[in-house]
N, C-alpha and C positions, 0 to 999 in steps of 0.2 A: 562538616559533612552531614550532621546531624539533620542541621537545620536546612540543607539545600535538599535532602531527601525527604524530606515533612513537605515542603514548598512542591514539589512534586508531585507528591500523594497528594495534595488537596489540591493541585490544579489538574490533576485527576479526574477527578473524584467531580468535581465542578463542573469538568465536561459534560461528562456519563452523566448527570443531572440535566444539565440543560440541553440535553440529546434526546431525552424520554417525552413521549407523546404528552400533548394536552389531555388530562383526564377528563370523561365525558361530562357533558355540563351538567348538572343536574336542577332537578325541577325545581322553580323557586315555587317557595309557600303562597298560598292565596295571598296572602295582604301585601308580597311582595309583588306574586304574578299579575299580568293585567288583567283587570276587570270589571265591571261594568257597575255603579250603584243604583238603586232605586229608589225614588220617595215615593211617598203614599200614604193611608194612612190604617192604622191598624185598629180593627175592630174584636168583637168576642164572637165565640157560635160555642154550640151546647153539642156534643158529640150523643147524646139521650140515650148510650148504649147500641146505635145502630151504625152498621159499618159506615164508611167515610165510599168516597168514590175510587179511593185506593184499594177497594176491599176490605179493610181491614176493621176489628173493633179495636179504639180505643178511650181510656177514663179520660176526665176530665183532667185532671192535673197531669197528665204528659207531656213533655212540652211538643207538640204538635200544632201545623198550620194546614192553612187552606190557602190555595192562592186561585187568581182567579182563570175562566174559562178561556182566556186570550193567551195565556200563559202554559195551561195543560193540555191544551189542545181536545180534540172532538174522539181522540180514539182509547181504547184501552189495551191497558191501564192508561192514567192518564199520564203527560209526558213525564213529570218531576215529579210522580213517587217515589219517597224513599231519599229523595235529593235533600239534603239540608241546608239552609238557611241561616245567616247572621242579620241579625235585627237589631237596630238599634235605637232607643226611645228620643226624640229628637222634639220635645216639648209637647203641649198640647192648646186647642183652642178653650176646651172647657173644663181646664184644672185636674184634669188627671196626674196626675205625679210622674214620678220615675226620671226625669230628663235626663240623658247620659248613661241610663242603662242598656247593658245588650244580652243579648241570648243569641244560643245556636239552638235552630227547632228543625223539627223535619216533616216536611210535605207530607202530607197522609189524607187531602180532601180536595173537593175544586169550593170555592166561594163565588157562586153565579151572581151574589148580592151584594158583593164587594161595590165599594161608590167609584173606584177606578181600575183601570188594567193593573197597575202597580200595587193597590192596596193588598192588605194581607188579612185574613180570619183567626186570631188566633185562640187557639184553646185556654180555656180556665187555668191551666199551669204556666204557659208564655205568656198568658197578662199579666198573672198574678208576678210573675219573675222579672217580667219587662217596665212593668207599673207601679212595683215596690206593694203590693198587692191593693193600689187603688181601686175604688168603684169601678162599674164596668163603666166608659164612653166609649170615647175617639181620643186616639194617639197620633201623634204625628210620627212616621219611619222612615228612616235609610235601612237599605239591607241589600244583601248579594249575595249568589249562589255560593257556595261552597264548592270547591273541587270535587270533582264524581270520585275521589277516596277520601272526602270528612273535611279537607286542610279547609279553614276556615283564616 
């Protein structure tokens, strides 16, 4: 009797489970969600204490970027202030180190002198992080936006 009322209760029970709504999907993380890579290549710029096209001042060892004028577009602020960045050190032509390091930086300038749309500026802190703190050159990079809340 025991056991015919246990059998019962969990076939129950089993119902009422498989009766209950799909819970809502939720967001996959950036590296899951789709998204789009860039190459290019990464350069330095010197922030000299004067605000960025973001407005803003900041030092040199922050990790902060510039990306270029095809990218931020002609209006203000420019598009991807404030937007962050995953970059990733993807070898170099003239011996800069680092290969296989990444960073997350955050948009804070435009680089009109960037050598391509894709390329990137980065500040004394993102090279020094990205390059294992190599001379200043050229870097070769992949990188992708960040989700507009961080997920990288």
């Amino acid at each position: 009797m025991f056991a015919k009322t246990a059998v019962v209760i969990l076939a129950a029970a089993a119902s009422l489970v498989s009766a209950l709504p799909e819970p809502p999907s939720r967001v996959k993380s950036a590296p899951e969600a789709k998204r789009t890579d860039h190459w290019g290549t990464g350069t330095v710029y010197d922030q000299n204490g004067a605000a960025g096209s973001c407005g803003e001042k900041h030092g040199d060892n922050e990790l902060i970027v510039a990306l270029t004028p095809s990218w931020q577009g002609n209006g203000w602020p420019p598009k991807y202030c404030g937007r962050k960045v995953f970059i990733q050190n993807t070898g170099s032509n003239d011996g800069v180190g680092g290969a296989g390091r990444t960073i997350i930086a955050t948009v804070k300038d435009t680089c009109p002198g960037c050598p391509s749309a894709d390329s990137i500026d980065l500040s004394h802190g993102a090279w020094n992080q990205l390059t294992n703190n190599a001379p200043f050159g050229t870097v070769n990079i992949e990188w992708h936006f960040c989700n507009e809340n961080g997920q990288c």
